[in-house]
OpenMM code with the backbone's topology and positions (N, CA, C; nanometers):
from openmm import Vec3, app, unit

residues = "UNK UNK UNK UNK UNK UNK UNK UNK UNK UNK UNK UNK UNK UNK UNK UNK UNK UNK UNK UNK UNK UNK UNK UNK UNK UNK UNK UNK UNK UNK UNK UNK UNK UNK UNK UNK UNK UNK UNK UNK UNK UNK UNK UNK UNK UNK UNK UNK UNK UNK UNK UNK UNK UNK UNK UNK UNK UNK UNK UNK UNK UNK UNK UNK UNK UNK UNK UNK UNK UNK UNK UNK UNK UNK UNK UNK UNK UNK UNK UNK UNK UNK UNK UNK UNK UNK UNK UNK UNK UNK UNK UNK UNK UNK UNK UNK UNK UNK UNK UNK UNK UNK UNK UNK UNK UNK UNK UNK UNK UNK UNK UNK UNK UNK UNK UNK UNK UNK UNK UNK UNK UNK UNK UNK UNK UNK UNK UNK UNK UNK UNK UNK UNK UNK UNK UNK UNK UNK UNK UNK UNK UNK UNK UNK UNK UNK UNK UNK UNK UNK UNK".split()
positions = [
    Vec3(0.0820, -0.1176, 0.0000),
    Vec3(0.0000, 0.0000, 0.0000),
    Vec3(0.0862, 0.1237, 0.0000),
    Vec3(0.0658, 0.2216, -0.1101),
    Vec3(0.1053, 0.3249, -0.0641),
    Vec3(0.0443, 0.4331, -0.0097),
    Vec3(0.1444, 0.5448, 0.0750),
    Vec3(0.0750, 0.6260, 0.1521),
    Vec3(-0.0361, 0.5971, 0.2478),
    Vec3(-0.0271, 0.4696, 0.2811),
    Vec3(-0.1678, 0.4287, 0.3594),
    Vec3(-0.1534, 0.5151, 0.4883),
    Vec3(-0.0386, 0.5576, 0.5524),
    Vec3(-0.0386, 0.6198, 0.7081),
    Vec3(-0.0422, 0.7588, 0.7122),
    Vec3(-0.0262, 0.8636, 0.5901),
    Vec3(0.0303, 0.9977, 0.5334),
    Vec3(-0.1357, 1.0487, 0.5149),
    Vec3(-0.1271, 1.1700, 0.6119),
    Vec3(-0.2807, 1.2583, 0.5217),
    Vec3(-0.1793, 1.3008, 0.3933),
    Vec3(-0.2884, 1.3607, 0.3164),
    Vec3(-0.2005, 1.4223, 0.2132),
    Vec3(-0.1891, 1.5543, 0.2458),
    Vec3(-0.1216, 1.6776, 0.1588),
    Vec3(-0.1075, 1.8358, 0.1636),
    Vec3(-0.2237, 1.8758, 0.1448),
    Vec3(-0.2727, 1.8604, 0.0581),
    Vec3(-0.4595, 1.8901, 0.0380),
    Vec3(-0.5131, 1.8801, 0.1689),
    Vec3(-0.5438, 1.7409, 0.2608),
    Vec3(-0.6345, 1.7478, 0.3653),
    Vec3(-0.5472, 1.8178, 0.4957),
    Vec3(-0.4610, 1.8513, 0.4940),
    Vec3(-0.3289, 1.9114, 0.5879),
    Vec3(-0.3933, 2.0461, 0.5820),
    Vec3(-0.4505, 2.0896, 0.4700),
    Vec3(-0.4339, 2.2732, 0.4137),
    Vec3(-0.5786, 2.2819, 0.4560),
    Vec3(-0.6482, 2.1453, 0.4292),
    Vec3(-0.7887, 2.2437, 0.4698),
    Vec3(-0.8250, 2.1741, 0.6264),
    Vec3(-0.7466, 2.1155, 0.7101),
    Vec3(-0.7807, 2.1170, 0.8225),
    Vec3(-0.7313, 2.2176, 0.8862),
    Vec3(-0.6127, 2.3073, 0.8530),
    Vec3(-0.5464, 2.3992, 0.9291),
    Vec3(-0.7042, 2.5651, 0.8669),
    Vec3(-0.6757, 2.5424, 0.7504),
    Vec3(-0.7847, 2.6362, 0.6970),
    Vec3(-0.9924, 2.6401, 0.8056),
    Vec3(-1.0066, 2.5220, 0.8114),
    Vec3(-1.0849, 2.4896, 0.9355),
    Vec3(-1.0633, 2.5346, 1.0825),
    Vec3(-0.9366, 2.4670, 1.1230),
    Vec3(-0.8992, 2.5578, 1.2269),
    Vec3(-0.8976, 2.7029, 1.2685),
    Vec3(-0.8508, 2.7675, 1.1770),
    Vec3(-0.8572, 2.8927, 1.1485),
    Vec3(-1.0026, 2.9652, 1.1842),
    Vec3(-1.0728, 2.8985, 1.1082),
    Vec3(-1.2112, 2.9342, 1.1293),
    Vec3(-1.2425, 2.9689, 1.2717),
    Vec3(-1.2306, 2.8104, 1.3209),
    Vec3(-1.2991, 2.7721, 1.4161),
    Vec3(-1.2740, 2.8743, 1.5575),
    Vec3(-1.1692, 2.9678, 1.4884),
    Vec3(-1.1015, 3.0265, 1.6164),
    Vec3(-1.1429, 3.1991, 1.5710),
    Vec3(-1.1749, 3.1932, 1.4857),
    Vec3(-1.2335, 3.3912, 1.4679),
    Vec3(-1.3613, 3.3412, 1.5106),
    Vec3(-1.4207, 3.2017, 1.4872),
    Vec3(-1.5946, 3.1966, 1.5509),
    Vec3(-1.5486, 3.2459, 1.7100),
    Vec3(-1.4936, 3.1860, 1.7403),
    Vec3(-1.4575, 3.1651, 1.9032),
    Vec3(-1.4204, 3.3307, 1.9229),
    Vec3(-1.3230, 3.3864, 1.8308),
    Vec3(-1.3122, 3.5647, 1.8913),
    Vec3(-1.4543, 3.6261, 1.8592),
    Vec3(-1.5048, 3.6250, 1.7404),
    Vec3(-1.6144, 3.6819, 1.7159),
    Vec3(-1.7284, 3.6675, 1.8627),
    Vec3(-1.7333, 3.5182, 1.9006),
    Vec3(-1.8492, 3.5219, 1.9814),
    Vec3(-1.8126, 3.5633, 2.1161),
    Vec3(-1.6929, 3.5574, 2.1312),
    Vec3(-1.6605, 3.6484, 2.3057),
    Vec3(-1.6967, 3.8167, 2.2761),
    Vec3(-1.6597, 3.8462, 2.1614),
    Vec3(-1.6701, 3.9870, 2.1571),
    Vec3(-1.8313, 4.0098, 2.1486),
    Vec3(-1.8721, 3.9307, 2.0593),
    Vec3(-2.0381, 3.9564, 2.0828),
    Vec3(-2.1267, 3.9328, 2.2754),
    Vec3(-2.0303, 3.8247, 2.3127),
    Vec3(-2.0573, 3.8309, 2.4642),
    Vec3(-2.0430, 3.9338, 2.5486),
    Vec3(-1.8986, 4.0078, 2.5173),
    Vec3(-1.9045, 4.1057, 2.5974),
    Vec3(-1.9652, 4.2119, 2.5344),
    Vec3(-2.0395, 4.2655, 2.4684),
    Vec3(-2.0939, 4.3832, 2.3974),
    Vec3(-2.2126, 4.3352, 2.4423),
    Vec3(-2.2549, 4.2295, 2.4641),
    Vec3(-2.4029, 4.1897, 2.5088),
    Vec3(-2.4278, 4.2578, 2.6259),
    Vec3(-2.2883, 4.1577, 2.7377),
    Vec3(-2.2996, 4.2719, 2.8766),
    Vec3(-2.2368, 4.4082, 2.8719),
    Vec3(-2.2261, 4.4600, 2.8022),
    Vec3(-2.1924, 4.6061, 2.8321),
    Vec3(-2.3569, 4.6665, 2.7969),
    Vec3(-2.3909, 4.5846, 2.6568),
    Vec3(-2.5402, 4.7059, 2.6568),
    Vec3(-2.6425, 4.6353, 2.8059),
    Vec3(-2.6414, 4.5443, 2.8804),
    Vec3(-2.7352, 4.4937, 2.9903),
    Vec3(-2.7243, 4.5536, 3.1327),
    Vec3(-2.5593, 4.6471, 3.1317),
    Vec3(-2.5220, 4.7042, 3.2228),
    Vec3(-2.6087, 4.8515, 3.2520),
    Vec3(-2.6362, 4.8610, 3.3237),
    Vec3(-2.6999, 4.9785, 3.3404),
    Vec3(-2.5658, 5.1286, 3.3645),
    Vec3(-2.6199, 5.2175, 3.2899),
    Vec3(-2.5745, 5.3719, 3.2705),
    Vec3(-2.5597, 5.4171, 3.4068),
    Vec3(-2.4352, 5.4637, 3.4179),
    Vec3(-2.4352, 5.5379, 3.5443),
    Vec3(-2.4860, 5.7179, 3.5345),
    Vec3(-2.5774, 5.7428, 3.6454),
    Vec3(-2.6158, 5.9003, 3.6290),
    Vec3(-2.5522, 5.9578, 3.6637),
    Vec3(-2.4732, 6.1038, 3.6017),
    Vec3(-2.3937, 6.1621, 3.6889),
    Vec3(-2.4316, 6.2442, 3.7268),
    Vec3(-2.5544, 6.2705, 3.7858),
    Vec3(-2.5833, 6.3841, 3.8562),
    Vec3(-2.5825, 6.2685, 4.0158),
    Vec3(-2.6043, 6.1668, 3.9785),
    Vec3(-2.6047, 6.1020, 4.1406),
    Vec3(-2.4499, 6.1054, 4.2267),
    Vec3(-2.4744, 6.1713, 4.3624),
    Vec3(-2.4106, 6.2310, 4.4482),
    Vec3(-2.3127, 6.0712, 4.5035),
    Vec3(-2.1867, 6.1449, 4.4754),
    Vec3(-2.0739, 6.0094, 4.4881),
    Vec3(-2.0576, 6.0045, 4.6743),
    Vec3(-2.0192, 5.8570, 4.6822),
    Vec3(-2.0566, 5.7878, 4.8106),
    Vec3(-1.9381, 5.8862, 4.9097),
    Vec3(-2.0050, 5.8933, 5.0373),
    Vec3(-1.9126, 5.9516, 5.1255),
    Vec3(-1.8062, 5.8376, 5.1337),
    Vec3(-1.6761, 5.9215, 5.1515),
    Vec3(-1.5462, 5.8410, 5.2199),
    Vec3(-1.5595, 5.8030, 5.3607),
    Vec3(-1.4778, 5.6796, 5.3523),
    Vec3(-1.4564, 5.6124, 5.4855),
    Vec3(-1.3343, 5.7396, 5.5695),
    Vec3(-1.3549, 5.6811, 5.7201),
    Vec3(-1.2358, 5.7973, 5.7971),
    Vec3(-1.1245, 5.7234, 5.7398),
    Vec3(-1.0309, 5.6039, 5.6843),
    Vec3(-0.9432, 5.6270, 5.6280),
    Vec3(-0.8863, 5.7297, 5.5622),
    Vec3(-1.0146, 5.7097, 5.4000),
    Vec3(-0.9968, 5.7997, 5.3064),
    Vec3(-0.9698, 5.9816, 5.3387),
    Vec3(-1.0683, 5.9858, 5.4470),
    Vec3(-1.0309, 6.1142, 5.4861),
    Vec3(-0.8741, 6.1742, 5.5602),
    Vec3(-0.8833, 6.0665, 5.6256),
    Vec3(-0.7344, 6.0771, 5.6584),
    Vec3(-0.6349, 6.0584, 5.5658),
    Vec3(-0.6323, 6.0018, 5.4771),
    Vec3(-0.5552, 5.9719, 5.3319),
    Vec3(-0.5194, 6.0896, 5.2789),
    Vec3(-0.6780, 6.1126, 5.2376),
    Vec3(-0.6491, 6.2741, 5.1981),
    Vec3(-0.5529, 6.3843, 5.2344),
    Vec3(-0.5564, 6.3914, 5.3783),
    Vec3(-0.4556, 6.4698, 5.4605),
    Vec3(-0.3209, 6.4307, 5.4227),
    Vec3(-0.3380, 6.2898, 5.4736),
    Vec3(-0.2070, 6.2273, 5.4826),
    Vec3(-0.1234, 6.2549, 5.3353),
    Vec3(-0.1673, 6.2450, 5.2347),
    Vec3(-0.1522, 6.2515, 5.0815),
    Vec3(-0.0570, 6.3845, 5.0513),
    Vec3(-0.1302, 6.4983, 5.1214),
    Vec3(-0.0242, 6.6281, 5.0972),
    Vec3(0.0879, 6.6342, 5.1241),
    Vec3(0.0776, 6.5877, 5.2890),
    Vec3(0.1909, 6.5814, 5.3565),
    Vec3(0.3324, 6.4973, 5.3161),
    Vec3(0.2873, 6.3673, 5.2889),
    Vec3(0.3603, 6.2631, 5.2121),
    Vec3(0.4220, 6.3515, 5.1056),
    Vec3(0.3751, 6.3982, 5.0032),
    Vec3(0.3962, 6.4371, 4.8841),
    Vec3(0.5080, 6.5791, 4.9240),
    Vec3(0.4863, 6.6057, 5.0315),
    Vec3(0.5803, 6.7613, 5.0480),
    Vec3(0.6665, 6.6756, 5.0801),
    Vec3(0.6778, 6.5896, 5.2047),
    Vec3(0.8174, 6.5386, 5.2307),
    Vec3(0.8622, 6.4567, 5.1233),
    Vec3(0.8566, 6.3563, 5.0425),
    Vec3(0.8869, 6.3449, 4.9333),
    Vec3(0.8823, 6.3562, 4.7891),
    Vec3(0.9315, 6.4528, 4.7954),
    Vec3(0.8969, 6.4879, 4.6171),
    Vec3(0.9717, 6.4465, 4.5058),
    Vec3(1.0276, 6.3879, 4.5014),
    Vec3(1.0317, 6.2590, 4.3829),
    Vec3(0.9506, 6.1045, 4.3709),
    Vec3(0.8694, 6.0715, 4.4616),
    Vec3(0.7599, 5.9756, 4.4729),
    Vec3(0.6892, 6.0393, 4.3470),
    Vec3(0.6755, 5.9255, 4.2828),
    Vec3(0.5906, 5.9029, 4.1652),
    Vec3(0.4991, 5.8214, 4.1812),
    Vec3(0.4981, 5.7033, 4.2678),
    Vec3(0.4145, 5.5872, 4.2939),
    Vec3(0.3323, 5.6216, 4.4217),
    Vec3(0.2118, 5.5464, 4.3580),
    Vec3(0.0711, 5.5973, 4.4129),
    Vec3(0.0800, 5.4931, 4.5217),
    Vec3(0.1015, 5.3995, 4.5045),
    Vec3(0.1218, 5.2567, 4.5640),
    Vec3(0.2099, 5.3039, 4.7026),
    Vec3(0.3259, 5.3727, 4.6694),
    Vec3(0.3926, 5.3704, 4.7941),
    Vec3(0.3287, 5.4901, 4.9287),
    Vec3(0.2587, 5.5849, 4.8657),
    Vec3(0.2025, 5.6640, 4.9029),
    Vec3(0.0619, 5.5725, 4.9889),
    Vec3(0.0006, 5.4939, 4.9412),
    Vec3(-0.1296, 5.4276, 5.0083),
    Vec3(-0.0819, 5.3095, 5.1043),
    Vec3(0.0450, 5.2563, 5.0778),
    Vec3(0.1594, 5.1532, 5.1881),
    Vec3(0.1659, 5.2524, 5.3254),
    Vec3(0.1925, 5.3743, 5.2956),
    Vec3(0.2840, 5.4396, 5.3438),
    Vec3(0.1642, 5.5002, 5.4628),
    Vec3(0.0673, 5.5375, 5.3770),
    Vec3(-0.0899, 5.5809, 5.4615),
    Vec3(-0.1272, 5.4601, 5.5358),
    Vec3(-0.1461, 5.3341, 5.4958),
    Vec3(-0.1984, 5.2208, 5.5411),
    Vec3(-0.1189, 5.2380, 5.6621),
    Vec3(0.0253, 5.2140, 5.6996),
    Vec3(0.1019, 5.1749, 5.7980),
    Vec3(0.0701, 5.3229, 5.9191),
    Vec3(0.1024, 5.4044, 5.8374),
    Vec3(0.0339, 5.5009, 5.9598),
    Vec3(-0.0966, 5.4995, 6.0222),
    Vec3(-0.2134, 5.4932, 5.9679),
    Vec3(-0.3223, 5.4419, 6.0112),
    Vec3(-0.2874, 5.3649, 6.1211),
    Vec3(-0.2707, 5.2607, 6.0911),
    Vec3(-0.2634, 5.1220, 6.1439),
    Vec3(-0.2184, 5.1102, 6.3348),
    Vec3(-0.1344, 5.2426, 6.2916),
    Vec3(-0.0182, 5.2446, 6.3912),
    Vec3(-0.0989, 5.3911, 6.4953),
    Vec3(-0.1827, 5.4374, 6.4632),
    Vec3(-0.2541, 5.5553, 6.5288),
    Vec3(-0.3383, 5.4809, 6.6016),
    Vec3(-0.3578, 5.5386, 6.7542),
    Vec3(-0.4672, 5.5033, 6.8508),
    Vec3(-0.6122, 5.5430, 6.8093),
    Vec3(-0.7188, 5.4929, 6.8507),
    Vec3(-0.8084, 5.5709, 6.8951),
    Vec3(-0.8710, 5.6922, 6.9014),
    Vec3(-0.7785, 5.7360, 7.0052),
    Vec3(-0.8195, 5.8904, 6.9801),
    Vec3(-0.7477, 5.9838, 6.9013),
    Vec3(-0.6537, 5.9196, 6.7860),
    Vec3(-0.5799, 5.9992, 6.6952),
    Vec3(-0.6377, 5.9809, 6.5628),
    Vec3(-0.7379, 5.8638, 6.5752),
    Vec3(-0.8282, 5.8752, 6.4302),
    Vec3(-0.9541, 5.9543, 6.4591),
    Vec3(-1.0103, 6.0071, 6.6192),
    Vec3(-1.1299, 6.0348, 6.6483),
    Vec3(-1.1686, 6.1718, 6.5108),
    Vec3(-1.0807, 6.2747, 6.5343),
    Vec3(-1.1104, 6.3732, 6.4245),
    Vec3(-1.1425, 6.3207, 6.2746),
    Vec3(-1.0717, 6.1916, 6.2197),
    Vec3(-1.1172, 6.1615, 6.0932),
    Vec3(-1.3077, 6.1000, 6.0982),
    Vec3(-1.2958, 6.0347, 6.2245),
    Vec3(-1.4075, 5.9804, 6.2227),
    Vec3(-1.4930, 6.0734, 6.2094),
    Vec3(-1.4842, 6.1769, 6.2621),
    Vec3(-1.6013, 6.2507, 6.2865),
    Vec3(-1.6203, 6.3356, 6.1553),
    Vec3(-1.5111, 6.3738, 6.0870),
    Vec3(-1.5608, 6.3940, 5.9539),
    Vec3(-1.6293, 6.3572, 5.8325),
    Vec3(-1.5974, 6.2329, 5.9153),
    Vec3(-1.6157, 6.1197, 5.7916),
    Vec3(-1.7768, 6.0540, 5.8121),
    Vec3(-1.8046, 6.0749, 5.9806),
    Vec3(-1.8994, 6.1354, 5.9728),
    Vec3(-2.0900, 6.2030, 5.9327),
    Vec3(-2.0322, 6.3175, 5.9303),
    Vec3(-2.0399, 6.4453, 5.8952),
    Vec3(-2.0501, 6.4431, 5.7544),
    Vec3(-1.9411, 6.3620, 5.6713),
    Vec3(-1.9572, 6.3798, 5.5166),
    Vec3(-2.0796, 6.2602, 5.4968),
    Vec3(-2.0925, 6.2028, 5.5933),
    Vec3(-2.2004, 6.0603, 5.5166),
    Vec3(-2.2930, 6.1154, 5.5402),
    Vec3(-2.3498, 6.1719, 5.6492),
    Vec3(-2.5118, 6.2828, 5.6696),
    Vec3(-2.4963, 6.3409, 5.5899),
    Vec3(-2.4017, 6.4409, 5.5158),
    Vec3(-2.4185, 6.5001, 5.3862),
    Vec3(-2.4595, 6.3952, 5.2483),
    Vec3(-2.3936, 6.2996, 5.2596),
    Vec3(-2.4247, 6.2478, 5.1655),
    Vec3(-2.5504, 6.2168, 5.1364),
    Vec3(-2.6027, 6.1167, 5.2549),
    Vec3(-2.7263, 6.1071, 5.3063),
    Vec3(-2.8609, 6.1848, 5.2841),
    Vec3(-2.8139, 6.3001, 5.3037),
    Vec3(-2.9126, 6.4451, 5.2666),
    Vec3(-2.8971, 6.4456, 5.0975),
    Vec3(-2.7969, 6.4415, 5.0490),
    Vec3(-2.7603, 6.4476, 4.9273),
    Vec3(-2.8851, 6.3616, 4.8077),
    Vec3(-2.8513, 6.2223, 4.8635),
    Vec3(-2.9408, 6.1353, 4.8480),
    Vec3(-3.0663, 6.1292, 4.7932),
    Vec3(-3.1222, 6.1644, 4.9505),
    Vec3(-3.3013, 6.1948, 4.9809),
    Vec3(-3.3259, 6.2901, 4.8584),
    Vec3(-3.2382, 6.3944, 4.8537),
    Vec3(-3.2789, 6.4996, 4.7610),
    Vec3(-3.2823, 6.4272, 4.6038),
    Vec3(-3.1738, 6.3235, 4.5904),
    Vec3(-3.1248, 6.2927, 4.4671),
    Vec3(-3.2929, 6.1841, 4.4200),
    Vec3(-3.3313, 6.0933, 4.5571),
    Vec3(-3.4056, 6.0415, 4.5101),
    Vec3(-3.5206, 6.0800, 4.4426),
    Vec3(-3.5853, 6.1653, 4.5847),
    Vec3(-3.7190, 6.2493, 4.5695),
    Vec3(-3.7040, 6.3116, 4.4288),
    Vec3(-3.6090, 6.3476, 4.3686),
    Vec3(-3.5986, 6.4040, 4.2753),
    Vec3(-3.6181, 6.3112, 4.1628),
    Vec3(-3.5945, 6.2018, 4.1513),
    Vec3(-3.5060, 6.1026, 4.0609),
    Vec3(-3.7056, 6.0504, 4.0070),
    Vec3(-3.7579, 6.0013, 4.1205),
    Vec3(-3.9054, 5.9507, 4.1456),
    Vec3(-3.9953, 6.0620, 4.1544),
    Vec3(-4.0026, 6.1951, 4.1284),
    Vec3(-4.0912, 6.2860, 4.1281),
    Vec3(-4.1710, 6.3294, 4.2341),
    Vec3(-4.1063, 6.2849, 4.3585),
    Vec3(-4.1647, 6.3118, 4.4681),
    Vec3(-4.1177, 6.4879, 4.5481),
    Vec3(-4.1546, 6.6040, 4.5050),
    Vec3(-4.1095, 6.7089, 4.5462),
    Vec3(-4.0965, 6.7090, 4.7285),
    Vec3(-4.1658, 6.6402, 4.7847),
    Vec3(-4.1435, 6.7085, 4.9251),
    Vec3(-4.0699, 6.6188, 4.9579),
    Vec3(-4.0095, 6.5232, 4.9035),
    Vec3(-3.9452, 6.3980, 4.9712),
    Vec3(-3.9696, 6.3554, 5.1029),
    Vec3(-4.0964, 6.2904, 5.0678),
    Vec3(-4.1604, 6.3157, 5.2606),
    Vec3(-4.0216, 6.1133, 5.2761),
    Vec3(-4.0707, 6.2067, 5.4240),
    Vec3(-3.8763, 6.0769, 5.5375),
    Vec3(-3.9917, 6.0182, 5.5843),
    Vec3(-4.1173, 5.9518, 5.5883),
    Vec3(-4.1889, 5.8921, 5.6570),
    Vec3(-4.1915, 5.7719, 5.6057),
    Vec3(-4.1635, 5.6688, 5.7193),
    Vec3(-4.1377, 5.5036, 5.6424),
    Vec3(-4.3002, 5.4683, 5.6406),
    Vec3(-4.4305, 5.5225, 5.6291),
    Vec3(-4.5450, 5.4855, 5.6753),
    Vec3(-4.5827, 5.4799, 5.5117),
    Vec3(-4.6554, 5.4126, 5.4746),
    Vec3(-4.6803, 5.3788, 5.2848),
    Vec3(-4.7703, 5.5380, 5.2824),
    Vec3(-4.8602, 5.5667, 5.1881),
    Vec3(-4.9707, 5.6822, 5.1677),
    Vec3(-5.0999, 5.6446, 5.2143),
    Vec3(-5.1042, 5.4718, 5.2033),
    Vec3(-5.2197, 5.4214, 5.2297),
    Vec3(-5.2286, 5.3872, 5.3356),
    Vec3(-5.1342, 5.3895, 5.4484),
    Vec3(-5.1039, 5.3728, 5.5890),
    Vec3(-5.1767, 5.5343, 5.6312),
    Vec3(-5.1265, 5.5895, 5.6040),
    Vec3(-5.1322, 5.7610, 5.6694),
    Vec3(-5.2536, 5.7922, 5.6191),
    Vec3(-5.3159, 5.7457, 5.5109),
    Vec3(-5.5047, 5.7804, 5.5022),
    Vec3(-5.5891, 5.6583, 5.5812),
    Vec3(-5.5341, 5.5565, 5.5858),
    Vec3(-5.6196, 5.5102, 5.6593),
    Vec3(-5.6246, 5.5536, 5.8171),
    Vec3(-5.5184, 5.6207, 5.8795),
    Vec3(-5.5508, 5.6601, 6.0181),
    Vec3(-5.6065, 5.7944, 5.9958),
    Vec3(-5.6392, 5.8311, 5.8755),
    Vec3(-5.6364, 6.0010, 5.9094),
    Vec3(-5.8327, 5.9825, 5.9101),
    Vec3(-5.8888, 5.8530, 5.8343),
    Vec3(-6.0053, 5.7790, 5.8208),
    Vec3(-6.0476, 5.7714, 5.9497),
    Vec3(-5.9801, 5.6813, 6.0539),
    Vec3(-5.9655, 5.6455, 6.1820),
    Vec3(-6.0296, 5.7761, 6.2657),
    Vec3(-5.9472, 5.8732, 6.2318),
    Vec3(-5.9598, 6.0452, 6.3145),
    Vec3(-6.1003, 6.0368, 6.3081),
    Vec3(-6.1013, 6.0520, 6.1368),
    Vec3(-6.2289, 6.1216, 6.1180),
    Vec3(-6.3865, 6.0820, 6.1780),
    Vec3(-6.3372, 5.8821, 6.2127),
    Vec3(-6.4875, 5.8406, 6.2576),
    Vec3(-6.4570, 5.8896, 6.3745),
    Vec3(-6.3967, 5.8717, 6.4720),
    Vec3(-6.3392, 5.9204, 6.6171),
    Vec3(-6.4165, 6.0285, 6.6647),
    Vec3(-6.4170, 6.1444, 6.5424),
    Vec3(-6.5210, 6.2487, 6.5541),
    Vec3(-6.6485, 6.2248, 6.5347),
    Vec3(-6.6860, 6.1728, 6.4419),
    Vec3(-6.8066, 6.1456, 6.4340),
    Vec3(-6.8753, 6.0468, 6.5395),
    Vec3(-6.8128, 6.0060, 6.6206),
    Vec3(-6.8989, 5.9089, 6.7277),
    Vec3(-6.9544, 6.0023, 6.8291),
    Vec3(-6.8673, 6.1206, 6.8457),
    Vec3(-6.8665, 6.1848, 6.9560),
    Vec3(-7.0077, 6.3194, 6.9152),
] * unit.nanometer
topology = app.Topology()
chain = topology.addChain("A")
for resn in residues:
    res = topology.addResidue(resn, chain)
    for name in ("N", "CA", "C"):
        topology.addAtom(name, app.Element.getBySymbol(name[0]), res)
């Protein structure tokens, strides 16, 4: 027999030519995957009011200037947040109390921020803070009204 164990160049060219294929299907359909989840992701609004910082961050902040005056050839952000981490770490109690309390202070702002962002967002102008539904607060105001009328 000849060639009985040998593909030939012909079936060599179009299995690699197959292959080929089989592998832009495979890029094509990840890219169609991720374009799927990017349009399913929901839009961020930017009028919505960004989350208060933790008292780290606030202290970071501070810490960040200071760092940066005493060394000014630091380029790395990394050594700068090492450098914050270890101080943190190493502060008592009552030497983070001032961050805390800013930090706070910025989340009730935020908080307020919020309420406003929602009431706004849902068309509710007075942004009433009452956890009671609408149909809670008419049915007692119902309640009043027989209350009077018995009397």
């Amino acid at each position: 027999m000849k060639g009985g164990g040998t593909k030939s160049a012909l079936s060599k060219k179009a299995e690699e030519t197959n292959l080929k294929k089989k592998k832009a299907a495979a890029v094509d359909d990840k890219a169609r995957k991720r374009q799927a989840k990017k349009e399913r992701k929901a839009k961020k609004d930017p009028n919505k009011p960004k989350r208060a910082p933790s008292a780290f961050f606030v202290f970071l902040e501070e810490f960040r200037k200071t760092f940066n005056a005493n060394n000014p050839g630091n380029k790395s952000v990394s050594a700068v947040g090492k450098a914050g981490g270890d101080k943190w770490k190493s502060m008592s109690e009552a030497e983070k109390a001032p961050y805390v309390a800013k930090a706070e202070k910025k989340k009730a702002e935020y908080e307020k921020a919020m309420k406003a962002y929602n009431a706004k967002k849902s068309g509710d102008p007075a942004g009433d803070d009452s956890d009671k539904s609408k149909s809670e607060v008419n049915d007692e105001e119902d309640e009043e009204e027989d209350d009077d009328d018995e009397e």
